[in-house]
C-alpha positions as CSV (number, residue, x, y, z in Angstrom):
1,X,-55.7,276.9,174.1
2,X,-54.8,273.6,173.9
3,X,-56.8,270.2,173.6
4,X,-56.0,269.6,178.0
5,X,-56.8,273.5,178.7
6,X,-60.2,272.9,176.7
7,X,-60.8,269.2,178.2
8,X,-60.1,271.2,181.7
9,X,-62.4,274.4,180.5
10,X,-65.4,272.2,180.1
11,X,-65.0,270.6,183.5
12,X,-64.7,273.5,185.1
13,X,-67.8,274.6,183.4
14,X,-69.2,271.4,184.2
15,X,-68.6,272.1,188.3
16,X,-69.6,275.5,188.3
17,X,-73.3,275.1,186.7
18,X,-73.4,272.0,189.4
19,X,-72.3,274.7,191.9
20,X,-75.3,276.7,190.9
21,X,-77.9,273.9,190.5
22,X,-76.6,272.5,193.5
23,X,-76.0,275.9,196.1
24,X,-78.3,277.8,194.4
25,X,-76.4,281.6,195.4
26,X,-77.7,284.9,194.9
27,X,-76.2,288.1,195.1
28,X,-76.3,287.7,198.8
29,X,-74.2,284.7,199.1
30,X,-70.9,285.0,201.0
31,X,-68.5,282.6,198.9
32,X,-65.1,281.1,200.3
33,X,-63.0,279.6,197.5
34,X,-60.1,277.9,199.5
35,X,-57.5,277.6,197.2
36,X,-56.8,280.5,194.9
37,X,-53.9,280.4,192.6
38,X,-51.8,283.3,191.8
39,X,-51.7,282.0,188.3
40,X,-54.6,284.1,186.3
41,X,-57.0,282.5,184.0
42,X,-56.0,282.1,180.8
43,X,-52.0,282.6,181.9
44,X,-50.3,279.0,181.5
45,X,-48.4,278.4,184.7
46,X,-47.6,276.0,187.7
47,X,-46.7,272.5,187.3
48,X,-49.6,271.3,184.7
49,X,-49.3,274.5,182.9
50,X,-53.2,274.8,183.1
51,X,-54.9,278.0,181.6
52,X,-58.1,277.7,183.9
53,X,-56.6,278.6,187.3
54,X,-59.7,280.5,189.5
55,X,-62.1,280.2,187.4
56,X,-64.7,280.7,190.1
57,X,-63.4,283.8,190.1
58,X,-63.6,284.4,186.2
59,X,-66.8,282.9,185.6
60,X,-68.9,283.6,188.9
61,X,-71.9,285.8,188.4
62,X,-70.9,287.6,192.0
63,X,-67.9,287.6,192.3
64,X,-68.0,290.4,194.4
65,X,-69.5,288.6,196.8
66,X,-66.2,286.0,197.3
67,X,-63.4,286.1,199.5
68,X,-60.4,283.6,198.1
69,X,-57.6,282.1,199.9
70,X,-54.4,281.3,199.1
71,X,-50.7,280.2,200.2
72,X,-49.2,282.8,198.0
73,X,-48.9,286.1,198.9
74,X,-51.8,287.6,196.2
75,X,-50.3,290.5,194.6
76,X,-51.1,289.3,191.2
77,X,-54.7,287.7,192.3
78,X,-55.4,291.3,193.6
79,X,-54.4,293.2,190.7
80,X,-56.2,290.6,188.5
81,X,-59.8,290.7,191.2
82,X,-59.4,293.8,193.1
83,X,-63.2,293.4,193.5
84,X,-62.3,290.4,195.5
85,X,-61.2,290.0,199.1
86,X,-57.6,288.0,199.3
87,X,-56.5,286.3,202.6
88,X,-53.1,284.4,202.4
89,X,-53.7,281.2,204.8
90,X,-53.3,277.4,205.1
91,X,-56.4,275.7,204.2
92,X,-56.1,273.4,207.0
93,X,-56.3,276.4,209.7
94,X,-58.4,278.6,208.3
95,X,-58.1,282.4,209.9
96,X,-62.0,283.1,210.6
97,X,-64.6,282.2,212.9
98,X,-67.5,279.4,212.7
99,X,-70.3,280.4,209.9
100,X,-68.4,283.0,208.7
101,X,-69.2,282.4,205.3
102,X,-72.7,280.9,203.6
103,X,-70.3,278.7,201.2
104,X,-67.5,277.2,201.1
105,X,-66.2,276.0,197.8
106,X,-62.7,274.2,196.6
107,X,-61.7,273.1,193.7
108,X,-58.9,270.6,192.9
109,X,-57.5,271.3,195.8
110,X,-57.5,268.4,198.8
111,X,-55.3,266.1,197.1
112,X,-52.2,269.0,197.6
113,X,-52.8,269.3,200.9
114,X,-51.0,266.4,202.3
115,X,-51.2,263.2,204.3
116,X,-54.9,262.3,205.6
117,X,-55.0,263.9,208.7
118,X,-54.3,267.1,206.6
119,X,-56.5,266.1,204.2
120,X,-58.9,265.5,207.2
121,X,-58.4,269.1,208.9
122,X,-58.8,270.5,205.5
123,X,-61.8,269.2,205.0
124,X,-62.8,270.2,208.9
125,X,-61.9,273.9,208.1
126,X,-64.2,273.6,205.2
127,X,-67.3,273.0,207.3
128,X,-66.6,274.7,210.5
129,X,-66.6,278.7,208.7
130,X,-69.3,278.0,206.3
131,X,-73.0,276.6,206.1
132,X,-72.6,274.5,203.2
133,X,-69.5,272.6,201.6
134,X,-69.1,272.2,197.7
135,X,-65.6,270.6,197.4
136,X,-64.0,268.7,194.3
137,X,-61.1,266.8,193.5
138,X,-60.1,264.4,190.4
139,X,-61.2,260.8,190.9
140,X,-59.1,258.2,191.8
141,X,-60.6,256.0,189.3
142,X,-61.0,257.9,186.6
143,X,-58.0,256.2,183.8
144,X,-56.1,259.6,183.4
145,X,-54.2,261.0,186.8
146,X,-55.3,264.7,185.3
147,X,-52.5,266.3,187.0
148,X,-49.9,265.0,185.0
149,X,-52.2,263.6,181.7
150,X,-50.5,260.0,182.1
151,X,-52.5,256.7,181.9
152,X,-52.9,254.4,184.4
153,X,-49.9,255.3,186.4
154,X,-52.1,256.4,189.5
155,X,-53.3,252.9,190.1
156,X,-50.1,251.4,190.3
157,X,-48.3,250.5,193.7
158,X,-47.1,253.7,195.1
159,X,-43.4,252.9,194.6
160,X,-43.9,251.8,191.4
161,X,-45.8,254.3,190.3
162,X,-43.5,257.0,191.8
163,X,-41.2,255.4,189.6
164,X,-43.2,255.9,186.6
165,X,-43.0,259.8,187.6
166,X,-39.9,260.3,187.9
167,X,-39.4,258.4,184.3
168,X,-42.2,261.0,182.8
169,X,-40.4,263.8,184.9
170,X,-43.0,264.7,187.1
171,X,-41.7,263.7,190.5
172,X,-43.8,266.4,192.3
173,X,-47.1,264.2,191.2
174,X,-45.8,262.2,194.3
175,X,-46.8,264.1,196.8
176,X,-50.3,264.7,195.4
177,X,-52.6,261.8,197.3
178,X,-55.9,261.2,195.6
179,X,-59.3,260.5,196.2
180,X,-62.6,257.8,195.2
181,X,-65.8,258.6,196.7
182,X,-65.9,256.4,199.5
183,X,-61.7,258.1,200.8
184,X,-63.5,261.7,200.0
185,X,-66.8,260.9,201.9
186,X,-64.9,259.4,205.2
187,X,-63.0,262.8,205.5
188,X,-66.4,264.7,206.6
189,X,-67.5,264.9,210.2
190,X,-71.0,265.7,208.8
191,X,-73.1,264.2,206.1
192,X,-72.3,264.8,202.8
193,X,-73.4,263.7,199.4
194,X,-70.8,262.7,196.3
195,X,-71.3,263.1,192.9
196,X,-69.2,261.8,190.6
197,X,-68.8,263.2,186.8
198,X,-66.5,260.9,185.8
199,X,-63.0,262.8,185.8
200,X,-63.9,264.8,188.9
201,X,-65.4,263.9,192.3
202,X,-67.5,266.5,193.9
203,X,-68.7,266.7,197.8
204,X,-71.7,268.6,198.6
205,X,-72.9,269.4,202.3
């Protein structure tokens, strides 16, 4: 595992016993995470190469209890969690009804989406099939744009700084469209809370 994957393991812990502290979930609890990756946990892959892809799924005590969505078609998620239910959907128009779930949960996900009003119906998705929201994307502020480990690039003018990707080779960062506190909050139609751990912004309904 390398330095990032370790940085990235200890967040990920970090969210997850906020998740608990913060949801409090039992065995009971009905758990949506909105964005599985097909990528497994501890298999490097994708664009960041990051080892802790679904951890949720790894490292949730009930995992039985969650249904995961996901773009891709989730023959590897399932043969990886065949305790766990797999729907292959768009975030943004999620395929079941109001309250379906007691949670939702995302992680990292939002700023993939797209422009705001995808951002926006993502987020609207999120609270319409669940009781409670516990969403999280990387800060806007924070000095490293996680996704692709560079300094400072992220705060640049968006021309300039899509420059600055394509010089590091990452020109896919582009379409990636982060978050502070006060962007995340204005995406919910209800009222939500943000905490912020420094690398990673977290909103909590």
């Amino acid at each position: 595992m390398t330095l990032a994957d370790t940085v990235s393991l200890r967040s990920r812990q970090r969210k997850l016993r906020l998740f608990l502290d913060e949801m409090r979930p039992t065995a009971a609890t009905t758990v949506l995470d909105v964005g599985a990756d097909e990528v497994g946990f501890g298999a490097a892959g994708g664009q960041d190469g990051c080892t802790t892809h679904n951890f949720l799924e790894e490292l949730y005590p009930w995992s039985e209890q969650i249904t995961a969505v996901g773009l891709h078609d989730g023959t590897g998620f399932r043969a990886r969690h065949p305790q766990i239910a797999y729907v292959q959907s768009d975030g943004c128009a999620l395929p079941f009804p109001d309250r379906a779930f007691d949670i939702t949960f995302s992680n990292a996900v939002i700023e993939h989406v797209g422009d705001l009003d995808r951002q926006r119906a993502f987020v609207h998705e999120a609270v319409r099939v669940a009781g409670r929201v516990f969403l999280t994307t990387p800060n806007r502020w924070f000095p490293i744009e996680v996704h692709t480990r560079l300094p400072l690039v992220h705060w640049l003018p968006e021309a300039a700084a899509n420059r600055a990707y394509d010089l590091a080779r990452k020109p896919w960062a582009k379409e990636n469209r982060l978050l502070g506190s006060s962007q995340l909050r204005a995406l919910f139609p209800v009222p939500v809370r943000i905490v912020n751990l420094g690398l990673t912004i977290v909103a909590i309904t």
